[in-house]
C-alpha positions in Angstrom: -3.9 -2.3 -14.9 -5.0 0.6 -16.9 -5.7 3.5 -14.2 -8.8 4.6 -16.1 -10.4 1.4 -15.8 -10.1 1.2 -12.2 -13.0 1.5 -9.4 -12.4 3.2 -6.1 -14.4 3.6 -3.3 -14.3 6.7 -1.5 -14.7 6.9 2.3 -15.7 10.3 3.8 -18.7 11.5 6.3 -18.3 15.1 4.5 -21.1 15.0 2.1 -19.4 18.5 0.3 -15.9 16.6 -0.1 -17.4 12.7 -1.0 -18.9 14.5 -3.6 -16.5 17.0 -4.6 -14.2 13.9 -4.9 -16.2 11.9 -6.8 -17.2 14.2 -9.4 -13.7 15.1 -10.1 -11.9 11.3 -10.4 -15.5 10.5 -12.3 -14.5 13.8 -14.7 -10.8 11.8 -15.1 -12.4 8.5 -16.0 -12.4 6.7 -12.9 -15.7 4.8 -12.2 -16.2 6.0 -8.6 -18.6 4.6 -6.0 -19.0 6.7 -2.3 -19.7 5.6 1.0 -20.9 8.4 4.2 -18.6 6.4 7.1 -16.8 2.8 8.1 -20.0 0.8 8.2 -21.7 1.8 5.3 -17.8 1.1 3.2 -18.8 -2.4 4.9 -21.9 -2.9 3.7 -20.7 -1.2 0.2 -17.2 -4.1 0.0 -18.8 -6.9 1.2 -21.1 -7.0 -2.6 -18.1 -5.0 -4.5 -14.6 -5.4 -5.3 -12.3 -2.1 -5.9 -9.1 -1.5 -7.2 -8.0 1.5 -4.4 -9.8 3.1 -1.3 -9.7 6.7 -1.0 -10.7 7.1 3.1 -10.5 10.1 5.7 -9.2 9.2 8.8 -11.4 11.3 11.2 -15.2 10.0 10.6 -17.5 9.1 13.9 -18.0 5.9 15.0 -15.0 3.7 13.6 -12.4 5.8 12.1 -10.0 5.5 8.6 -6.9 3.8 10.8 -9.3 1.2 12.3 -11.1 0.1 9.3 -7.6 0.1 7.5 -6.2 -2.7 10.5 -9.2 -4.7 9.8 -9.2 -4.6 5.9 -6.3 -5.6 6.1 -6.9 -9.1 7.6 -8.6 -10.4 4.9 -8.1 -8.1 2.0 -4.8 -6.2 -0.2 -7.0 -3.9 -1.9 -4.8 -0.4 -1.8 -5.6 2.0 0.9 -4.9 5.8 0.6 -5.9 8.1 3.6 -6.4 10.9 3.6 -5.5 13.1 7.1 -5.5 16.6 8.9 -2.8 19.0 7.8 0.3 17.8 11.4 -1.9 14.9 12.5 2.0 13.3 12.0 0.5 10.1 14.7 -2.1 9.4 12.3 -0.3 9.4 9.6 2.1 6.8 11.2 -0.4 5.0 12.8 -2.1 4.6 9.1 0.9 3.8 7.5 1.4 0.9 10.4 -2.0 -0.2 10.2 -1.6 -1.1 6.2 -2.1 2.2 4.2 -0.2 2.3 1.2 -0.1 6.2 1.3 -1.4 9.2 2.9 -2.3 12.9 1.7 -2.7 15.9 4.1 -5.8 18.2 4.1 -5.9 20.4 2.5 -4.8 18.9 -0.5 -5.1 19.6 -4.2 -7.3 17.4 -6.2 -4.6 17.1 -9.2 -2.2 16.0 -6.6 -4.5 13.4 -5.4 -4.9 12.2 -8.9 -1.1 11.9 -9.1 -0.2 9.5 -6.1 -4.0 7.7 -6.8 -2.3 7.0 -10.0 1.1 6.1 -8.9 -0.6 3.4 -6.2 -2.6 1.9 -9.4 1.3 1.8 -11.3 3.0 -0.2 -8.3 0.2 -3.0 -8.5 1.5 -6.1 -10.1 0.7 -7.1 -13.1 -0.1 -10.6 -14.2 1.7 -12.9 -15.4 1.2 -15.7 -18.5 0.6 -19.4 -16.8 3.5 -20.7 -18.9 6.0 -18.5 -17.5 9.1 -20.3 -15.9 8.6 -19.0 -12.3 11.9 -17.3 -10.5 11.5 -17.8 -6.5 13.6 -16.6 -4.0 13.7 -19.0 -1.0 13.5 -17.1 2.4 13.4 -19.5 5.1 9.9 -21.0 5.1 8.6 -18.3 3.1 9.1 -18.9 -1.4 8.6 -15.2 -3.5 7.8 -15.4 -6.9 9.4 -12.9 -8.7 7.6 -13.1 -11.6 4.2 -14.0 -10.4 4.5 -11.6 -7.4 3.8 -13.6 -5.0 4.9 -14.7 -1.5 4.1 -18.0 -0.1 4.4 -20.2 2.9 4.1 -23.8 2.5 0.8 -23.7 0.8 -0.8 -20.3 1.9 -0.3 -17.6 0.0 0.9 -14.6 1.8 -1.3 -11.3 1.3 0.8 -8.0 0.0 -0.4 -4.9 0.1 0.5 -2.5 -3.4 3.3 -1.0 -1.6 4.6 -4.1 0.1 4.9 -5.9 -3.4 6.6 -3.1 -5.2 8.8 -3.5 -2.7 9.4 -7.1 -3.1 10.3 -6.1 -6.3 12.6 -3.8 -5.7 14.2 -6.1 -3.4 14.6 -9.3 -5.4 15.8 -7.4 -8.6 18.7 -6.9 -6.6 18.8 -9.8 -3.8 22.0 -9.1 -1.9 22.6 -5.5 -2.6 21.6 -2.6 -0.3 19.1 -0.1 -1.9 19.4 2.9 -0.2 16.2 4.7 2.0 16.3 7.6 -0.8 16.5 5.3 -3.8 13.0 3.6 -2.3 11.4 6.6 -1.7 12.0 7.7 -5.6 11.3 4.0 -7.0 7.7 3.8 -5.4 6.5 6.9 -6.5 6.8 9.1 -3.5 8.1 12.7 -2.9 12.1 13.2 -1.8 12.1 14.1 2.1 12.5 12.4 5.4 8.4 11.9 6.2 8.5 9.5 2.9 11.7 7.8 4.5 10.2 7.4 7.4 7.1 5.9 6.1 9.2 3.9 4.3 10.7 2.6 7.5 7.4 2.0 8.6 6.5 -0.1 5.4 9.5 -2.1 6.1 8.5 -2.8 9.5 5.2 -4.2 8.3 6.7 -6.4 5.9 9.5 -7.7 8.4 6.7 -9.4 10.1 5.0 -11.1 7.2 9.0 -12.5 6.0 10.9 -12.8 9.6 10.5 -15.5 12.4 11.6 -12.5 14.5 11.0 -9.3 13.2 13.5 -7.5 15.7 16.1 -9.2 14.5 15.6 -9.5 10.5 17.6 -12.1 8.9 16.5 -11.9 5.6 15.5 -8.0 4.9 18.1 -6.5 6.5 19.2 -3.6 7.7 22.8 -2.0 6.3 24.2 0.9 8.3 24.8 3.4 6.0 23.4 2.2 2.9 20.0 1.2 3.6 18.2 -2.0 3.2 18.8 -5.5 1.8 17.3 -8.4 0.4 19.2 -11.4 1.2 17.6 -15.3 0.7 19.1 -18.4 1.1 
């Protein structure tokens, strides 16, 4: 996908900052649509399809983390928040609830370009119907490496942006640890331990779409020392 194709809904109940952060993606060739809180987004997604949301986490009425949980049961569409400057719990809680990234206020608008960007990079791309299909067999669960795609039996299994890069990442290497730092600089992010713990918390998440029992992975795996591991049948 070309970045300057896409269409992003922003979500903010700050009418100076919605449009502040419309004209500016607008002015770097983004088409941009804006909605004032969680229901109007509602109203605004359930006629539209877009390629990332941009939300704020504090708004009245239902906030960024809780519209992010429920997206998420029926949608993959990326989800970047946007939060306070040490609101660390939201962050976490945003991350858990199926972000694929988060920016602290105050922020600047170049930098929000940059990782709205990187989140449009990590989508997959698709693939030609005559290509020979690769698939990884994880239990009950098949991925298609070169489709990017996870299925189970005959459902296909939804992946948020950052959950397939990390497939990718994974099955490029089934059976060998990639280290937490080596994540952290393949999808994108900035070097530090807040990106490798939200990369814990990413894992987490996709543990329970791949594991019979999360708590006790048998197929992403955890390697002392050396980070995590892919490993199918």
């Amino acid at each position: 996908m070309s970045e300057i194709d896409a269409h992003l809904l922003i979500v903010d109940d700050d009418e100076r900052i919605r449009d502040l952060l419309k004209k500016f993606l607008m002015r770097n060739g983004f088409l941009v649509t804006a909605a004032r809180d969680a229901a109007h987004a509602r109203r605004v997604l359930s006629g539209l399809d877009f390629d990332l949301l941009v939300m704020d986490v504090m708004m009245p009425g239902e906030d960024g983390v809780s519209l992010t949980r429920s997206l998420r049961e029926t949608m993959t569409t990326p989800i970047l928040l946007l939060t306070a400057q040490g609101e660390t719990e939201h962050r976490i809680a945003g991350l858990e609830a199926g972000a694929d990234d988060y920016l602290a206020k105050p922020f600047e608008p170049k930098e929000l370009l940059l990782r709205i960007n990187a989140i449009l990079r990590r989508m997959p791309e698709t693939t030609a119907p005559d290509t020979v299909p690769m698939v990884l067999h994880l239990g009950p669960i098949r991925y298609d490496i070169e489709r990017g795609e996870m299925w189970q039996g005959n459902d296909l299994v939804r992946l948020t942006a950052t959950e397939s890069q990390l497939m990718k990442i994974f099955s490029a290497q089934p059976g060998e640890p990639v280290s937490r730092t080596k994540l952290v600089e393949d999808l994108g992010r900035d070097r530090g331990q807040a990106q490798e713990r939200a990369v814990d918390v990413q894992i987490t998440r996709l543990r329970r779409k791949l594991e019979s029992n999360p708590k006790q992975p048998r197929y992403l795996q955890t390697v002392r020392g050396a980070g995590y591991m892919l490993a199918p049948d």
